[in-house]
C-alpha positions in Angstrom: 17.3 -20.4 -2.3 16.9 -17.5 -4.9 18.1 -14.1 -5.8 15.7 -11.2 -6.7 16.8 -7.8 -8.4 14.5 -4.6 -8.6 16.0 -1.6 -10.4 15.0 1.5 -8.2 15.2 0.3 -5.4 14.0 3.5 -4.0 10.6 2.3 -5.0 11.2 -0.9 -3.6 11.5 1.1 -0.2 8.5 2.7 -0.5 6.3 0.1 -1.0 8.0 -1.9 2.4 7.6 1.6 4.4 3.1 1.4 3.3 3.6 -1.9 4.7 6.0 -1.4 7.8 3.0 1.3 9.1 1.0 -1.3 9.6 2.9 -4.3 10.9 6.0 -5.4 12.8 6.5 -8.3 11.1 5.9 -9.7 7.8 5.9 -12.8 5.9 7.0 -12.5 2.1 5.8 -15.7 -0.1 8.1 -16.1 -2.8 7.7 -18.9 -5.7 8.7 -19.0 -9.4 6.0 -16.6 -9.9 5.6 -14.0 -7.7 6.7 -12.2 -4.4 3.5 -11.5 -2.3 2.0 -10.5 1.2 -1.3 -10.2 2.7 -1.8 -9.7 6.0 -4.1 -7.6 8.6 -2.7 -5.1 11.1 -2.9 -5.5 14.9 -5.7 -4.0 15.5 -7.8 -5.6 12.3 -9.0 -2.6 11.0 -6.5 -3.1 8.0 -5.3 -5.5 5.7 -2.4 -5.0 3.0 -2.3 -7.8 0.3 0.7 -7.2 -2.3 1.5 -8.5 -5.5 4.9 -8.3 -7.4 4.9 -10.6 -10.1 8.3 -11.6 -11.9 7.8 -9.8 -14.4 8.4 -6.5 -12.4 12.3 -7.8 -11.2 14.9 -7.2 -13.5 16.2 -10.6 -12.3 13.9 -13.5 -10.9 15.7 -16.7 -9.7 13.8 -18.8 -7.9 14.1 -22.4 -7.2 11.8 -23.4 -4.4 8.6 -21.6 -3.2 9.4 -20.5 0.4 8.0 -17.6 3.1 10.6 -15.7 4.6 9.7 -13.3 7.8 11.4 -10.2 8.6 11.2 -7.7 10.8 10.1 -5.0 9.6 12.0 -2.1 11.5 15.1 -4.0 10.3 14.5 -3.8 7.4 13.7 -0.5 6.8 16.4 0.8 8.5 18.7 -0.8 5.8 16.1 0.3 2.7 16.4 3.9 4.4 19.7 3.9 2.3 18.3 3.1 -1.0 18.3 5.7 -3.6 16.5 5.6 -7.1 18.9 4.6 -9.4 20.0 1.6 -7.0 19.7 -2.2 -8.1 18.0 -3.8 -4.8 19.5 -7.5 -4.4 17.6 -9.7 -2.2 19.6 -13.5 -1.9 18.5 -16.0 0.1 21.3 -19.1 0.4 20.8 -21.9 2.7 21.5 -20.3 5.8 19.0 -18.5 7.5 19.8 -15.0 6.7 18.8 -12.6 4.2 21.1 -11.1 1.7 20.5 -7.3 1.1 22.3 -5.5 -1.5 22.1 -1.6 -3.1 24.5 -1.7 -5.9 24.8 1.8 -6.7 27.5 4.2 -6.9 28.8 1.8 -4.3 27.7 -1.3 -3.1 26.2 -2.0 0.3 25.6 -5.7 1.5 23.6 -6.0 4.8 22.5 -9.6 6.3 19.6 -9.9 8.3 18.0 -12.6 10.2 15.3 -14.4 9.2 12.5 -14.9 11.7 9.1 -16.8 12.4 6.6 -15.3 11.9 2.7 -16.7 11.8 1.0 -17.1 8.7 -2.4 -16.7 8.8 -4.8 -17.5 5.2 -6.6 -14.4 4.7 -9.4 -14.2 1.9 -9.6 -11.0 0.0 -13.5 -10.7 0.8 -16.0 -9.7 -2.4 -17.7 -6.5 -1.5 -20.8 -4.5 -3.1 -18.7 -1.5 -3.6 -21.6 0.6 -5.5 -18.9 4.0 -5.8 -15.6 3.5 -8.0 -13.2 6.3 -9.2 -9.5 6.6 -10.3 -7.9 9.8 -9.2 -3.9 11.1 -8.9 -2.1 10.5 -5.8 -1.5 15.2 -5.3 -5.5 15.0 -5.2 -5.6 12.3 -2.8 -3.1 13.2 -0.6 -4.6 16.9 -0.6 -7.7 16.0 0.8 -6.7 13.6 3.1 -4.3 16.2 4.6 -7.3 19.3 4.6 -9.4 16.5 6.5 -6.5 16.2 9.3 -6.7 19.8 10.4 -10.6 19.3 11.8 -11.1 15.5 12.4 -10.0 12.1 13.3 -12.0 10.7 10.5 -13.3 11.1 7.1 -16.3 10.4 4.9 -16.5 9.5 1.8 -19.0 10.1 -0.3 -20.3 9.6 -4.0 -22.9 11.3 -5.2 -24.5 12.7 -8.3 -21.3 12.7 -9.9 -19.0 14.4 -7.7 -16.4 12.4 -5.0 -16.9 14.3 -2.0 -13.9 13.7 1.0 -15.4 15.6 4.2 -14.9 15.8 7.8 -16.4 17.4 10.6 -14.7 19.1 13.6 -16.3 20.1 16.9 -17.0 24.0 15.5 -15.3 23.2 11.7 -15.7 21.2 8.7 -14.0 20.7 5.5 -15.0 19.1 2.3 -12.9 18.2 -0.6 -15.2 18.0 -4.0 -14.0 16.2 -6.8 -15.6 15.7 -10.5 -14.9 14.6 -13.7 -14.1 18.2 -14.6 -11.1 18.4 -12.6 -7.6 17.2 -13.3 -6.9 14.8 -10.4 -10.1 12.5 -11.0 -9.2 10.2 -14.0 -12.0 8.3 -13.9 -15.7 8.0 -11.2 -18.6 5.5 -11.6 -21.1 5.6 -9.1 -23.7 2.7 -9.0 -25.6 3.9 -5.9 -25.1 6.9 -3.8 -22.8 5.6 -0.5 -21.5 7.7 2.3 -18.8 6.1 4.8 -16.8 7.1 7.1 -12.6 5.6 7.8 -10.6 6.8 10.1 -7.8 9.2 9.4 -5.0 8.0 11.1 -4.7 4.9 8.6 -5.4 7.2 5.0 -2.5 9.1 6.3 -0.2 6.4 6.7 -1.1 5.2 2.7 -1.2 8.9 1.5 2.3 9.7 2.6 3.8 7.4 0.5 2.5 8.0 -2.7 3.7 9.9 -5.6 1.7 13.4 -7.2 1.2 11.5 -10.0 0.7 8.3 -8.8 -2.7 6.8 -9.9 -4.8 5.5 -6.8 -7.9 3.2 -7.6 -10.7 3.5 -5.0 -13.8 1.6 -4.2 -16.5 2.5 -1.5 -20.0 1.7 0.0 -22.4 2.1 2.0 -21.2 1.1 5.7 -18.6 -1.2 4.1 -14.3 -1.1 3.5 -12.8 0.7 1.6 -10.2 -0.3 -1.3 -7.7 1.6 -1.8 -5.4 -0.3 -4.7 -2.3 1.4 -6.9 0.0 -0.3 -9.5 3.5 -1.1 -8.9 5.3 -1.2 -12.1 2.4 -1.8 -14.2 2.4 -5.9 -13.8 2.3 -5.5 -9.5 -0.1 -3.7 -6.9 -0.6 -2.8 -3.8 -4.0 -2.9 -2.0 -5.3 -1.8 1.5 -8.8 -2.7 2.5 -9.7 -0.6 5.6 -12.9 -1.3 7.8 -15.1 2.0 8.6 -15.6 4.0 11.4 -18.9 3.4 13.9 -20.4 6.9 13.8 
């Protein structure tokens, strides 16, 4: 049993839709300190590992640690409604249903079912990322969207202090340069020079649900994931790890 409130509940939404492109189904761990996920995607070229801490809910009542499995569509559909000055409340009693709330200007309660879903222990793996950098969600999602128009995929590449995003077409090719000079890179530190190459089709999914100003912590390597990570709330984050593309 418990009962979880997060002010915004907009941003609540967003964080389930980065999830809900990668997976059907989900199962939440909730205990007295945190609400978390990790899983990989169907086709294991992803995994999602998120972190809410307590401290992030403007209410955090919770007696026992359980997992709870939704699906995901579901859910969504209902969080579709949420706007950003709604309270989300998410109750649990002993019944197997799930108690969703937005307590706005009105106040809409939705059950859904609760559901089985397989757990699987997953191990955030330690990687030799050798290029790091810090850079605003507009740049990111600028330079993910140039890449679309020629290519499937994109490499990433650190060098001599510029973060380059490029990808090659069959007759065209676009590169995104990034350095310390411009606006939208906060922060790059690069160990060894690494170029690697992820496909597109997953950086979209991330990239279209993050804010302009959203700050977006990256880590590459040579022929390795990459980690993309950004704070929820300060206390929270979200983190994808995505396997590269065989060139």
């Amino acid at each position: 049993m418990f009962e979880i409130v997060f002010d915004g509940a907009k941003d609540f939404a967003d964080l389930m839709a980065s999830i809900g492109s990668f997976v059907e189904e989900a199962a939440f761990r909730i205990d007295e300190e945190a609400m978390t996920f990790r899983a990989m995607d169907p086709s294991r070229v992803v995994m999602i590992d998120l972190e809410l801490p307590a401290f992030v809910f403007s209410k955090y009542d919770v007696r026992d640690s359980e997992t709870i499995g939704l699906n995901m569509k579901k859910f969504l559909k209902v969080l579709k409604l949420a706007k950003s000055k709604d309270a989300l409340i998410l109750r649990k009693s002993s019944n197997n249903n799930l108690e969703v709330t937005l307590h706005g200007e009105e106040v809409l309660k939705f059950r859904l079912p609760l559901i089985d879903v397989e757990e699987f222990d997953i191990e955030m793996p330690k990687l030799p990322f050798t290029v790091e950098a810090v850079l605003l969600g507009v740049g990111f999602k600028r330079a993910i969207k140039a890449a679309t128009l020629v290519s499937d995929s994109v490499r990433f590449i650190g060098t001599q202090g510029k973060l380059v995003l490029k990808a090659v077409g069959d007759d065209t090719e676009v590169e995104t340069v990034l350095t310390l000079e411009d606006e939208v890179l906060l922060d790059l530190t690069i160990e060894k020079d690494a170029k690697t190459a992820y496909g597109l089709n997953y950086l979209v999914d991330i990239a279209k649900k993050l804010s302009d100003g959203q700050e977006l912590f990256l880590k590459f390597g040579k022929n390795i994931p990459l980690l993309l990570k950004y704070p929820v709330r300060d206390e929270g984050s979200i983190t994808f790890l995505i396997a590269p593309r065989v060139e």
